[in-house]
N, C-alpha and C positions, 0 to 999 in steps of 0.2 A: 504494500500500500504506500504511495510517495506523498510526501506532504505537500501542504501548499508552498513555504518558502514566509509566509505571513507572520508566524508567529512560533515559539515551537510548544508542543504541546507535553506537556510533564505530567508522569502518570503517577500515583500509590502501587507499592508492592509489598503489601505482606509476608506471601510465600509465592511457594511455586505457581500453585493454581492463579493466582493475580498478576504476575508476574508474566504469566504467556496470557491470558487475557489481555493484558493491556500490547503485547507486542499483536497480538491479531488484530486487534480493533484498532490500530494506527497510530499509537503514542507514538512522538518522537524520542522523550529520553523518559527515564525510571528513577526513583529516588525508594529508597528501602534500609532499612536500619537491621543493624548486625550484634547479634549480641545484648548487651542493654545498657548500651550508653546512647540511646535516642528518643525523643519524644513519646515514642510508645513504649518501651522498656515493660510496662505490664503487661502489654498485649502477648496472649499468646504466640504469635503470628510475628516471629522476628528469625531473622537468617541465621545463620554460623557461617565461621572464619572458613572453614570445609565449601559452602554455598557460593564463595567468592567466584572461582573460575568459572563454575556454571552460571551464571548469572552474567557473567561478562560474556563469557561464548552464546549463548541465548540470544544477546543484543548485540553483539559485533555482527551475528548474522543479520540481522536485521538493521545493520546503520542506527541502533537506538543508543541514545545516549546515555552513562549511567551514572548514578550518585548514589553515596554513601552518607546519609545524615549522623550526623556525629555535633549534636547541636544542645546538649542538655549544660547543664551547669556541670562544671570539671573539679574533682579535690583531687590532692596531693596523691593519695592512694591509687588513681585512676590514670596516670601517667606513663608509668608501664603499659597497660593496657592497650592506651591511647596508639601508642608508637605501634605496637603489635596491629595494629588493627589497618592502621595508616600505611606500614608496609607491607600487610598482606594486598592491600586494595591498591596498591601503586602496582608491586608484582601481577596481580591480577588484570591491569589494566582498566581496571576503576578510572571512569575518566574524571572526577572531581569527587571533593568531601563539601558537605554544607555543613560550615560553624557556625559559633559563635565565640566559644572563648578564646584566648587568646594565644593557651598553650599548643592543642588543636590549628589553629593556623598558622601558628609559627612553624610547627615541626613539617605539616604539609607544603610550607614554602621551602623548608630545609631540603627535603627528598624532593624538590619538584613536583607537588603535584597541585593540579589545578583546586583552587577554594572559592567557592560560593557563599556569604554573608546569608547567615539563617535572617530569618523575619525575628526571630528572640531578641535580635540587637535594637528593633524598633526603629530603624532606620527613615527619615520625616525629612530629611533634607539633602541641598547639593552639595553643601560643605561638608556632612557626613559621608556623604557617598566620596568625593573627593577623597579623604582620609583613609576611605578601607577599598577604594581603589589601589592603594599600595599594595595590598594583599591580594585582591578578588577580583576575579573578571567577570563575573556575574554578584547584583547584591537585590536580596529580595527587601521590597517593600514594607514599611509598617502596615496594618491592616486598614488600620484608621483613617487612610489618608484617600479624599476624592478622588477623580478622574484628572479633575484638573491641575493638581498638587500636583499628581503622576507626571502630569506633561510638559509641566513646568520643568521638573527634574529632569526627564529623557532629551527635553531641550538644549539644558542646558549644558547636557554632556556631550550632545552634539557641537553645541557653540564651543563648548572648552575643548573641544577634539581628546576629551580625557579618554585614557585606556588603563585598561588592566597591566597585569605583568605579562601577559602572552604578547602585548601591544595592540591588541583588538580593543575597539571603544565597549567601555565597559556595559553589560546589558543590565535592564531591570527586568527582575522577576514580581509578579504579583500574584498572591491568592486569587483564585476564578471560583471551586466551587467545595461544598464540602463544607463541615462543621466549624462553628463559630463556637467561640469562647467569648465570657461576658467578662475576660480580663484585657487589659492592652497587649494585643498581639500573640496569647496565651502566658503571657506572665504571671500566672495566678498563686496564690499560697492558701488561697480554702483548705482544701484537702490536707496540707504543710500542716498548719493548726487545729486542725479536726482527728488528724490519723497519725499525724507524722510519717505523712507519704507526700512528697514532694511532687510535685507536679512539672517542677523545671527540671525533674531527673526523670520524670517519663513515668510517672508512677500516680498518677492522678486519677482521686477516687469519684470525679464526676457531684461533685457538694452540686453545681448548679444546676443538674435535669431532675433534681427534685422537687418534689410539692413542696411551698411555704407559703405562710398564715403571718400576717403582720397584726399585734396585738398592741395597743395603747397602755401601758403598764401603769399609765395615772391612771384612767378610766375603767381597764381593763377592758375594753370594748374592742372588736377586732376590726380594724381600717378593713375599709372594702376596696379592692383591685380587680381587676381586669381577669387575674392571670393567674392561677396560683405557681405556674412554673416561670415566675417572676425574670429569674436569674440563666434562664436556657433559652439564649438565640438561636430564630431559627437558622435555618443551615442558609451558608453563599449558594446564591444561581446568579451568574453572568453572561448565559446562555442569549438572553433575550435582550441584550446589548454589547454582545462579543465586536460587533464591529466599532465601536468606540473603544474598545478595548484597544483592537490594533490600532485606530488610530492616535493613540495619544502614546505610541512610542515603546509601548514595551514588548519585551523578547521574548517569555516567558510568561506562560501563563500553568499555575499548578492548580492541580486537583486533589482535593484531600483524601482518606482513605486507607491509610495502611493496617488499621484495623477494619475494614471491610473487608465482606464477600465476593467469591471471582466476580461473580453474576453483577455485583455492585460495580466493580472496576469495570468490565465489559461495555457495561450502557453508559455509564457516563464519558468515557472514552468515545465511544463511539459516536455520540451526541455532538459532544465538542470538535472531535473529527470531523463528522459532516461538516459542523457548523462553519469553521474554521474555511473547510474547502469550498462553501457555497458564495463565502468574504473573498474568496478569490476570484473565486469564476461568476462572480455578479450575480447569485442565484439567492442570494439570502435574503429570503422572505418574511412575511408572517406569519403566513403560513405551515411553512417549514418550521420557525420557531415554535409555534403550539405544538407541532408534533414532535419534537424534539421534546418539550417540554411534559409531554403526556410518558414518553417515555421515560426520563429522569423520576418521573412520581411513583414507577413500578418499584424500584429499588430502595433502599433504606433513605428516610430522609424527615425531618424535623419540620417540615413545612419551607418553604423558598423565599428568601428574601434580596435585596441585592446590594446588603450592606453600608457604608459609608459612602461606595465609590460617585454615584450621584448626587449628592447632599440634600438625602431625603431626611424626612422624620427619622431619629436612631428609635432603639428599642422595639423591633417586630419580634416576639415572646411566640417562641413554642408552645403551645394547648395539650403536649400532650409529653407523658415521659420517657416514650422510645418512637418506634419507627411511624411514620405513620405514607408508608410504601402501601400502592392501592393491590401490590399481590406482596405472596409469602409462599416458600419453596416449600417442601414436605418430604420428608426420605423416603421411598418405594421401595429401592433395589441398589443393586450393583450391579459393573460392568462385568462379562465373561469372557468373551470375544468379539473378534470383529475379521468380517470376512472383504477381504478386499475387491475381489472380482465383483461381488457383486453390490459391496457397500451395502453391507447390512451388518447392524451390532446387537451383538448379543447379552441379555441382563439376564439376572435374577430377580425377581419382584419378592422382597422380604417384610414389607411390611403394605396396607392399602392395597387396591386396587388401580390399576391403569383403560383408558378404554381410549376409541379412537376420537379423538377433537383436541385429546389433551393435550393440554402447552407444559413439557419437558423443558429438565434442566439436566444435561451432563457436565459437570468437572471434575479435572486431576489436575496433579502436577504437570504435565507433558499436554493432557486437552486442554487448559483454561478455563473457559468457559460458555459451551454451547448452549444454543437456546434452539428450540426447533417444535412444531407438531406435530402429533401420531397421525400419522395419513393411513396407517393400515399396520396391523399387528398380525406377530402369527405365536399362536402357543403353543408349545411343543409339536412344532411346524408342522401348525392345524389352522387355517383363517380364523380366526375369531374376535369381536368386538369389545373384547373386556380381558383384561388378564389379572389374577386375584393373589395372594400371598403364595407362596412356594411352587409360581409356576413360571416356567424358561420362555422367556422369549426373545421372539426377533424381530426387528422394524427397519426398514432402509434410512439411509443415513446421507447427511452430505458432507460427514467427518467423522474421522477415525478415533474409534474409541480403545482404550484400554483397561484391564482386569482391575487396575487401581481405583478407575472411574467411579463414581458416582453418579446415582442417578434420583433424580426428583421431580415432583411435578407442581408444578407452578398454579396456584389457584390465588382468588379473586382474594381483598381482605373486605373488612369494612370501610375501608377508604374510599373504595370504589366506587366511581360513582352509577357503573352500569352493572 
């Protein structure tokens, strides 16, 4: 899949399965966290040192670009570490690490390898950006900051002909979609003083997608709000003004996610891919956007809002305290085989039933993440309309499955509006 040239499109990588999801559905580069010294550090769903070379030979096939987030707050203890990790990912061919501290970009400037300014640093201006241009030839954005702030700065990097250390003029990266934090840029300590689980080391316990009650303690009367999920913004969509996006100058645009589902990495990718290529070829409608948008609502998501970047009303509060995606996956089966002559794969159905209309979900490591309908089943290669718990079937396919696969089927939630 070739990009447009417009902008480059930055995907989430959990694990395996997100990781070839997002190379199928046309990310330009990957950003994924090793270990746990990164933003998600409690997420299940973090690489090892082992993961490295595979992850780079995945995207070197595919021209996709990668990074290594290495972006949490650094102590003394974590130094060692650091360096291990820094030279595993230069040998590996890691093409860049995104920081913040300052031990972390020093030693990455030491080995040569390329560094990216995380969003953690809060980054609001041209004179900051000037300063860690000494370091970085890409610096992402604070979160906070309009469209217009953005193009003010990409201007005026252009006007100062300023570059990085490669000598390329240095780009800006911006958040495009994906979860919102109700702290500056996620700099939060809720969690810090509630758990003693830091949030800046990737260990955050989520204090703000909770229900709260605001009580008057002279009166004892409970103030009346909106909202009771006061403190849980909804998620970034930049979808339905992606072309202001490019034009106000920046390089980069990332999508959040690395605690996401493939299925989750797949559509949003793929959305932003359209979208990105319709800004090129003149075709970006509004049409196309609604449906772009109807798609994004399928996957996990807090409700859409479009942030700071147009200097709307702030505070658009989530209603609810997890997904509110108009479907939801269901485990059926696993994969058995896959016949290639005639593209057709084979499952086990272990839990539920299956029958023909139904909207499937296959991923692994090696598939990503497929979406597809039952056009026709056979069970225990018998035509049949419905297949039930512990019986083998087969369905034509138009990708190759494997025995790791998983398999699920995709039904409506209450979201939904049909």
């Amino acid at each position: 899949m070739t990009t447009s040239g417009l902008i480059e499109l930055m995907a989430p990588a959990g694990d395996f399965e997100a990781l070839q999801a997002a190379l199928d559905n046309g990310a330009d580069s990957v950003y994924f966290g090793v270990e746990q010294l990164n933003m998600r550090a409690r997420a299940s769903m973090n690489f090892t040192l082992d993961d490295l070379e595979e992850i780079s030979r995945r995207c070197s096939e595919k021209k996709v670009r990668t990074y290594l987030t290495l972006n949490t707050i650094i102590y003394d203890h974590d130094l060692s570490l650091i360096k291990t990790l820094l030279d595993k990912a230069k040998a590996a061919n890691i093409t860049a690490v995104i920081a913040m501290d300052q031990a972390v970009i020093a030693y990455a400037r030491q080995i040569g390898m390329e560094v990216h300014i995380s969003t953690q640093i809060n980054v609001t201006n041209i004179e900051t950006v000037k300063f860690y241009a000494l370091f970085a030839d890409t610096i992402v954005l604070s979160r906070e900051l309009s469209l217009s702030q953005v193009k003010k700065i990409t201007e005026q990097i252009k006007k100062d002909n300023l570059c990085g250390p490669s000598g390329n003029l240095v780009e800006i990266e911006i958040f495009g979609h994906g979860a919102l934090c109700m702290a500056v840029s996620g700099k939060c300590y809720l969690s810090l003083h509630s758990h003693n689980s830091s949030a800046n080391r990737g260990a955050c316990k989520q204090n703000c997608r909770k229900k709260y009650t605001v009580i008057d303690q002279e009166s004892g009367f409970e103030i009346e709000i909106d909202n009771e999920y006061m403190m849980s913004p909804k998620d970034l969509c930049t979808l339905d003004f992606l072309d202001q996006i490019v034009d106000s100058g920046v390089k980069v645009v990332k999508l959040e996610g690395r605690g996401r589902a493939p299925e989750y990495v797949a559509t949003v990718v793929r959305c932003y891919r359209q979208a990105i290529d319709a800004i090129a070829a003149g075709t970006y409608t509004r049409e196309k956007v609604d449906h772009w948008m109807q798609e994004l609502q399928t996957v996990y998501n807090r409700g859409f809002w479009s942030g700071y970047y147009l200097g709307q009303k702030l505070g658009e509060w989530s209603p609810a305290s997890g997904s509110m995606a108009t479907q939801r996956k269901v485990y059926i089966g696993k994969g058995r085989h896959f016949y290639p002559k005639a593209n057709v794969g084979e499952f086990l159905i272990e839990a539920y039933d299956l029958k023909i209309g139904d909207k499937i979900l296959v991923t692994g490591p090696t598939t990503g993440a497929q979406e597809t309908v039952v056009n026709s089943l056979m069970v225990e290669d018998t035509p049949a309309e419905t297949a039930t718990k512990g019986d083998r079937i087969t369905l034509p396919l138009d990708f190759k499955i494997r025995p790791s696969d998983k398999l699920y089927k995709l039904v409506k939630t209450e979201f939904a509006q049909n």
